[in-house]
C-alpha positions in Angstrom: -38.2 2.4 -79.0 -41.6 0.0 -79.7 -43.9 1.3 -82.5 -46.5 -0.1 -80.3 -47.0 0.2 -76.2 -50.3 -1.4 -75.0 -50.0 -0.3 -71.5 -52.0 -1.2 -68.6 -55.1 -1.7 -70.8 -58.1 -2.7 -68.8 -61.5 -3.5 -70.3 -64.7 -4.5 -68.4 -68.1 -5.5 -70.1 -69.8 -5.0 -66.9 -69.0 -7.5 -64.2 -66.4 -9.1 -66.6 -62.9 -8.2 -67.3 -61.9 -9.0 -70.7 -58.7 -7.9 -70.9 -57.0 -7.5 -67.2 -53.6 -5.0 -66.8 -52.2 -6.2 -70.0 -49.0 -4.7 -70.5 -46.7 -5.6 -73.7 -44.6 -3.8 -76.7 -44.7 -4.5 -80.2 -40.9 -3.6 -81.8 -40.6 -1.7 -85.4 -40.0 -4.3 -88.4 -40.8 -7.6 -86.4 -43.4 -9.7 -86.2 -44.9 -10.6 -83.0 -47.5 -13.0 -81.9 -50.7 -12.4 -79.7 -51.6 -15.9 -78.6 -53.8 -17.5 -75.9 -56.8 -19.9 -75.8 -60.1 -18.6 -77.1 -62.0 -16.0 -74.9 -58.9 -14.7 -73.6 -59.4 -11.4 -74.6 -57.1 -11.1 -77.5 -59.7 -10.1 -80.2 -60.6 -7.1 -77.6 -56.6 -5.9 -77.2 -56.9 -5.7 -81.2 -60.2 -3.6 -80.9 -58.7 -1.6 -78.7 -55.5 -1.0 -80.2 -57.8 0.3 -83.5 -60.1 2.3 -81.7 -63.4 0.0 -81.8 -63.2 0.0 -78.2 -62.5 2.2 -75.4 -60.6 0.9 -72.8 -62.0 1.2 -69.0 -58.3 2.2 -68.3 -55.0 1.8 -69.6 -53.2 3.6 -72.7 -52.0 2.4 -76.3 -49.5 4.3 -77.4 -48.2 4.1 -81.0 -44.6 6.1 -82.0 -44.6 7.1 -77.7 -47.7 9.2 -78.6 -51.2 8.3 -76.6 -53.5 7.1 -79.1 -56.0 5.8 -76.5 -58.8 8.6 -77.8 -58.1 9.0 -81.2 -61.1 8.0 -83.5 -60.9 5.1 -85.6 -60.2 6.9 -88.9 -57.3 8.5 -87.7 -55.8 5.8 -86.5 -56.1 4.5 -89.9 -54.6 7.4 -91.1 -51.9 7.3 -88.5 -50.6 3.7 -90.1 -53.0 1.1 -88.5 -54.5 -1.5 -89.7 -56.2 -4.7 -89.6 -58.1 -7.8 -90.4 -60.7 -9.4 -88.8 -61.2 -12.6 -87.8 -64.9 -13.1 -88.5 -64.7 -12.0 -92.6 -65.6 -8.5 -93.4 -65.2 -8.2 -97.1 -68.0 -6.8 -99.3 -69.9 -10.0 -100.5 -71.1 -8.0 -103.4 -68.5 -6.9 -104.8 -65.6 -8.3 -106.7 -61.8 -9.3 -105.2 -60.7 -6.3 -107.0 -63.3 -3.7 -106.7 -62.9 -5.0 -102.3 -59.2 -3.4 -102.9 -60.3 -0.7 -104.9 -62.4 0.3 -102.4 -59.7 0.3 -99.9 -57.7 2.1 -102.3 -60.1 4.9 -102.8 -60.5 6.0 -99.1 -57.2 5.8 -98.5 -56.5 7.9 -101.0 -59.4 10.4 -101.3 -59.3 13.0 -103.8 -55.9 12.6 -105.0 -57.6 9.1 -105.9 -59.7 10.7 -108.9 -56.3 11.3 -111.2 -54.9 7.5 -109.9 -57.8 6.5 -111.9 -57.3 9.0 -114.8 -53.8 7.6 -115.2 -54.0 4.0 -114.9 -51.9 3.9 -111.7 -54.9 2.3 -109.3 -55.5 -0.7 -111.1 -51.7 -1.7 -111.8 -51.4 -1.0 -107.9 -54.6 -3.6 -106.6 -52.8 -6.1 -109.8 -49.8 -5.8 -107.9 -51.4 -6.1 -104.7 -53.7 -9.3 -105.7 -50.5 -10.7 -107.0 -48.5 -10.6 -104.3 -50.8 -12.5 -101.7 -51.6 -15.2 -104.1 -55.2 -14.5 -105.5 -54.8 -12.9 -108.6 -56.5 -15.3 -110.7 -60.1 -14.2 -108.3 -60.0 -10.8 -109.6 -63.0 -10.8 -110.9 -65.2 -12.6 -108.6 -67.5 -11.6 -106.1 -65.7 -11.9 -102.7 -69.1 -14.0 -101.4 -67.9 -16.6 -104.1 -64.5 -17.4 -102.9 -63.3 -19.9 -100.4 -62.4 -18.7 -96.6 -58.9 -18.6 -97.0 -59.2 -17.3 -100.3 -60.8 -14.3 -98.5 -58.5 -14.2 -95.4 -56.2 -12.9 -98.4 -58.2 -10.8 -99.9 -58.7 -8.7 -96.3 -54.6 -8.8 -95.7 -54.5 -7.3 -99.5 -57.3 -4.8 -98.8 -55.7 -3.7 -95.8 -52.1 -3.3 -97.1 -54.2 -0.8 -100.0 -54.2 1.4 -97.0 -50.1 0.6 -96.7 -50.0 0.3 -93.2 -46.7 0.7 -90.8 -48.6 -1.4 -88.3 -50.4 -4.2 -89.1 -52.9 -6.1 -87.2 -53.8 -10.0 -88.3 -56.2 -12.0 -86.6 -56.2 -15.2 -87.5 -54.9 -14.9 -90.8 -53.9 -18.2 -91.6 -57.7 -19.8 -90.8 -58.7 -21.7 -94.1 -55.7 -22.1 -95.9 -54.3 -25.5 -96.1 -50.8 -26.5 -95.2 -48.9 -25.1 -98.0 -50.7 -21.5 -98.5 -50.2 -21.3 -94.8 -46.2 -21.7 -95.7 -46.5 -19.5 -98.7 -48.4 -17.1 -96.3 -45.5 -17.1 -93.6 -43.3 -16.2 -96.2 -45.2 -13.4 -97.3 -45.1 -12.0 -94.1 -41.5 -12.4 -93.3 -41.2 -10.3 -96.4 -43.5 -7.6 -95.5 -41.6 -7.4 -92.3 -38.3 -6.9 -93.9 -39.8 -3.9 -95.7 -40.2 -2.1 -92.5 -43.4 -3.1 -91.7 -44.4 -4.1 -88.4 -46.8 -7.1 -87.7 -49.0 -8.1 -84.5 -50.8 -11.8 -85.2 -53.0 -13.3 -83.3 -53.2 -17.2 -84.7 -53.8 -20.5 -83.1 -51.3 -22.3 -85.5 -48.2 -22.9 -83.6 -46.1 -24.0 -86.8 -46.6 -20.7 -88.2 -46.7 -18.4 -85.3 -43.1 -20.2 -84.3 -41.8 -19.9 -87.3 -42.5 -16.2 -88.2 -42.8 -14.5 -85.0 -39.6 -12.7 -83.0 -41.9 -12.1 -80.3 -44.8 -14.0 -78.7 -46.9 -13.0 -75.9 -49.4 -14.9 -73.9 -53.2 -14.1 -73.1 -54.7 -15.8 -70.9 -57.8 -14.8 -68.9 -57.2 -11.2 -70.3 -54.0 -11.0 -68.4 -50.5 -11.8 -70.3 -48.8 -14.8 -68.6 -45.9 -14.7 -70.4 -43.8 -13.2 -73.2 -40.5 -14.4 -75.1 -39.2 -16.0 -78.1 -40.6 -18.9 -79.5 -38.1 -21.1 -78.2 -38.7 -19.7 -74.7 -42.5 -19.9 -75.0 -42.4 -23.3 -76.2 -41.0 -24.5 -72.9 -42.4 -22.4 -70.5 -44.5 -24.5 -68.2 -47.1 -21.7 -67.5 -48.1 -21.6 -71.1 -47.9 -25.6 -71.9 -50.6 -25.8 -69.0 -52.4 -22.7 -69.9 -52.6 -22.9 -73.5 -50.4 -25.3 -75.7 -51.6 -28.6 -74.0 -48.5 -30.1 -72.1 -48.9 -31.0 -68.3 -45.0 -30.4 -67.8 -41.6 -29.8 -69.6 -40.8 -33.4 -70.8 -43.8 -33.9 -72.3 -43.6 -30.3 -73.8 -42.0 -29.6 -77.0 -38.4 -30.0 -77.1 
């Protein structure tokens, strides 16, 4: 059974359709990849999966259980989350005190005796660590360079250890070897049970991560499959990865 079922989702800003019937399922444990040309209504599937929007129709179901009303925080608390793809850290505060933050309302009162004993900061050490930023602990997350802060949202947002993790456009401002670092990271995460849905427009890393892929286009999904199916599928080389037919596709 999917941990995630966006079903029928339909979401109209007036006269315009942003997202049209989309229809797809995001397994336990895998990572799967959201993809399409820009406008095509991904960013508005991820709102609604997280509660910032509503959907004109449609359901998102998470465990088999409708979610489609449930406010924002509870989906939170439910396992959900997320980063953005226009930044959203705290400019004025620093790389760690970002996670803390996190930390704290995730944890609420039970946080108090984490700080008593110690146990918080080893835990946003560990977590700045892991993703590769330790060394910008201590400075203010307006300071650091983009990609530097795309990591900073994914380590804010694991604070919140999440069983369903949303990325969008993760891998914007990191140069070609944090970007493999990055994949790695997540192929890790996903072996730990956690389950990943990415939007990203670079095809290296969203072929090699992703189990699943599925296409946006004009708010509608086009197609869906493994990479090695989506790579040849004439629908998406003229839709969205540039190819006008199979042999000049990628092989």
């Amino acid at each position: 059974m999917s941990l995630l079922h966006v079903d029928d989702v339909v979401v109209q800003f007036g006269g315009v359709t942003a997202v049209n019937h989309a229809n797809f399922e995001v397994e336990a444990g895998t990572i799967t990849g959201l993809i399409g040309p820009n406008g095509a209504g991904k960013t508005t599937t991820f709102n609604v999966v997280t509660g910032l929007q509503t959907p004109t129709s449609g359901r998102v179901l998470l465990d088999g259980k409708d979610i489609s009303r449930m406010p924002v925080h509870r989906r939170a608390r439910a396992g959900i989350g997320r980063t953005f793809q226009r930044l959203e850290a705290f400019g004025s505060l620093t790389v760690e005190d970002n996670v803390r933050t996190a930390l704290d309302i995730h944890d609420g009162v039970k946080g108090f005796l984490r700080v008593v004993d110690g146990s918080a900061d080893l835990e946003i050490a560990a977590l700045l660590e892991r993703v590769g930023i330790a060394e910008h602990a201590k400075e203010r997350a307006d300071s650091i360079p983009t990609g530097t802060a795309r990591l900073l949202e994914l380590a804010r947002a694991l604070a919140c250890d999440p069983r369903l993790l949303l990325l969008d456009e993760p891998s914007s401002g990191l140069d070609e070897s944090e970007t493999v670092a990055f994949g790695e990271l997540l192929q890790e995460l996903a072996a730990e049970g956690r389950t990943i849905l990415m939007v990203e427009h670079d095809m290296d890393l969203v072929m090699n991560v992703c189990q699943d892929i599925h296409v946006l286009d004009f708010g509608s999904i086009i197609a869906r499959g493994t990479p090695a199916e989506i790579r040849v599928d004439p629908v998406v080389q003229k839709a969205y990865l540039g190819y006008a037919d199979d042999e000049e596709g990628v092989a």
